[in-house]
C-alpha positions in Angstrom: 0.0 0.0 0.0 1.4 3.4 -1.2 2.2 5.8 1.8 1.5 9.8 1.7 5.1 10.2 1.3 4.8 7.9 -1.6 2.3 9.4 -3.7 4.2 13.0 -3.2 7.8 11.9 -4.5 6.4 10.2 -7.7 2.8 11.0 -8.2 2.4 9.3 -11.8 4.3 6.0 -10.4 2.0 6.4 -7.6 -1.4 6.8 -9.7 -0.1 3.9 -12.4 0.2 1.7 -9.4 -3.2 2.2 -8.3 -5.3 2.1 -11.7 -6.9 -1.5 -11.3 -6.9 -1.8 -7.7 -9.8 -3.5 -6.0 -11.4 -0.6 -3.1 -10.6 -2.4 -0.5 -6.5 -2.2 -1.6 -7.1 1.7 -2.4 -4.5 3.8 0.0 -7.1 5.3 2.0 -4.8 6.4 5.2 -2.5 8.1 2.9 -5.9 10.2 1.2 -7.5 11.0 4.4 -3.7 12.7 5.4 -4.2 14.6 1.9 -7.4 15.8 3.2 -6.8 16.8 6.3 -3.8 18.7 4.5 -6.2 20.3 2.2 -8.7 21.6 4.6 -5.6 22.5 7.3 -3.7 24.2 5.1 -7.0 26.5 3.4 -8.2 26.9 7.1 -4.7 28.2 7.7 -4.0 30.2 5.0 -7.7 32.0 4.9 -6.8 32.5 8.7 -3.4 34.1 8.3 -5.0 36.4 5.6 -5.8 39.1 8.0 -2.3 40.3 8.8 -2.1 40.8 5.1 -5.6 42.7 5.1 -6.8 43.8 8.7 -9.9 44.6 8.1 -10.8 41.2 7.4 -12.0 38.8 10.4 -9.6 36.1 11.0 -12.4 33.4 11.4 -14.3 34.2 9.1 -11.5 34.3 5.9 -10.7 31.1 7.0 -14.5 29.7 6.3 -14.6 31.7 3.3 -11.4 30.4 1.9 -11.6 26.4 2.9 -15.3 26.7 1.7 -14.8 28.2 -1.5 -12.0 25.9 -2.5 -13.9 23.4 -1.3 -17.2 24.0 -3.7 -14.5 24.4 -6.4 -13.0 20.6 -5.9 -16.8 19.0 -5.5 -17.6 20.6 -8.7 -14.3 19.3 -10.9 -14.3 16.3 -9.1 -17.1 14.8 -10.7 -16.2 16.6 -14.0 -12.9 14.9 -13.8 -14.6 11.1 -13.4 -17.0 11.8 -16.3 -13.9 13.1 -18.8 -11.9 10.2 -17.6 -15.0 7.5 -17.9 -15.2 6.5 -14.8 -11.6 5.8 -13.2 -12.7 7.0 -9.7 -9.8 6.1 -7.8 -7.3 7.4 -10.0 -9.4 10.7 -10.1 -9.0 11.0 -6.2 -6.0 10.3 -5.4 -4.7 12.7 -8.4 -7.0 15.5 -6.7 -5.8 14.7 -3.9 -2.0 15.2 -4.1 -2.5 18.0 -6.3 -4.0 19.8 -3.4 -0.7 18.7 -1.0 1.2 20.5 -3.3 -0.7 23.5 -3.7 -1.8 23.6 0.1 2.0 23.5 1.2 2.7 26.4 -0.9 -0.5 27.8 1.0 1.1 27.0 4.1 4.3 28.7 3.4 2.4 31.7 2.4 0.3 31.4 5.9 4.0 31.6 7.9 5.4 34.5 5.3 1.8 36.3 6.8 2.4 35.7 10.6 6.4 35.9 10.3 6.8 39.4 8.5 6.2 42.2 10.5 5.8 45.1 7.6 2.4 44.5 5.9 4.1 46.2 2.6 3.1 44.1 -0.4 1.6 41.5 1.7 -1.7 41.9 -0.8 0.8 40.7 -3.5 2.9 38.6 -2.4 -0.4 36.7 -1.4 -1.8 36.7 -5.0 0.9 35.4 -6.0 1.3 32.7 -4.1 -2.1 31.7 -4.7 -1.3 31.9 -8.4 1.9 29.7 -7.9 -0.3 27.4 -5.8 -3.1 27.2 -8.3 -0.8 26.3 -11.4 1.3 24.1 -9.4 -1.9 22.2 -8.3 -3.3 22.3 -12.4 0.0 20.8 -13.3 -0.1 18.6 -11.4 -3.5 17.3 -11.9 -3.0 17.8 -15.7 0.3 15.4 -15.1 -1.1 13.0 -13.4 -4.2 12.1 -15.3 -2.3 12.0 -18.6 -1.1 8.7 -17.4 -5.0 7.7 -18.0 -5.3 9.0 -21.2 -7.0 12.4 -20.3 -5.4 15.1 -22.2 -3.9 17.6 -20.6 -6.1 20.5 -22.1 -8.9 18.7 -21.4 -7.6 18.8 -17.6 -6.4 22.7 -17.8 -9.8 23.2 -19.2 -12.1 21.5 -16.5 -9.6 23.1 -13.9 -9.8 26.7 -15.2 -13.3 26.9 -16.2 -15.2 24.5 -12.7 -12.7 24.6 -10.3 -11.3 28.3 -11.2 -15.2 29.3 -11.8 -16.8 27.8 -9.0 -14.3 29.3 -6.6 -14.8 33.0 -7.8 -18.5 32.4 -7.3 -18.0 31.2 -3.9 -15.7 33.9 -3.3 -17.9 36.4 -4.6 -21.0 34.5 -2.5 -19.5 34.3 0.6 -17.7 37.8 1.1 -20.3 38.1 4.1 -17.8 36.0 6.2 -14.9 38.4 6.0 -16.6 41.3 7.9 -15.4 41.6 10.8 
């Protein structure tokens, strides 16, 4: 059974290994640490935003970041399994390390946020390290299922237009949350 580690140092490997395993031999410790990675690191990140921009509550730009990115993953998710016809496991555990990587550059912006005393360019420097997180995380999913035969546009495509779209909704929806 593949460990978290595993599926990190050679994703492909990884997913090639796991294409026509039975459910019962899929490596579900290792996805429930990438979960609890994913939702960490948002709830992190979202929470470190307001040293970046104070006027935002703490709490609540945690819910509206995890929650938003979130929607955005339950909408491609499904997208993903109907483009790929149907190779479920190989669909989540692709999501699912994408997400490590992008959530650990999350992470790293989250302790840039709370380390640095000066808030000068902190709005920037945290775009763009959601920008590097996002491609990192579409390359990586685009990578990954090309090993099942789903083309890589297909994945930038799906990513940029349900994950990318569904976000900015939920963004846009859920601004309540970061009143303080």
């Amino acid at each position: 059974m593949q460990t978290f580690f595993q599926q990190l140092r050679q994703p492909k490997q990884s997913l090639a290994q796991q294409l026509d395993q039975p459910f019962q031999q899929w490596p579900y410790r290792a996805w429930l640490l990438h979960s609890s990675l994913a939702v960490g690191g948002s709830l992190i990140f979202g929470g470190s935003l307001n040293r970046a921009l104070p006027r935002w509550s703490q709490r609540g730009a945690a819910w509206w970041l995890t929650l938003s990115s979130g929607a955005g993953w339950l909408v491609l998710g499904p997208a993903l399994l109907l483009a790929s016809r149907g190779n479920i496991n190989s669909c989540i555990q692709a999501c699912l390390v994408s997400m490590s990587y992008g959530e650990t550059i999350l992470l790293i912006a989250a302790l840039l946020n709370y380390v640095l005393k000066s808030q000068a360019y902190a709005q920037q420097r945290n775009l763009l390290l959601v920008l590097i997180a996002n491609l990192s995380m579409a390359t990586a999913l685009a990578e990954q299922l090309s090993m099942i035969k789903l083309a890589r546009w297909q994945t930038w495509l799906l990513w940029m237009l349900l994950l990318n779209g569904t976000g900015a909704v939920c963004f846009y929806r859920l601004r309540h949350l970061l009143a303080k």
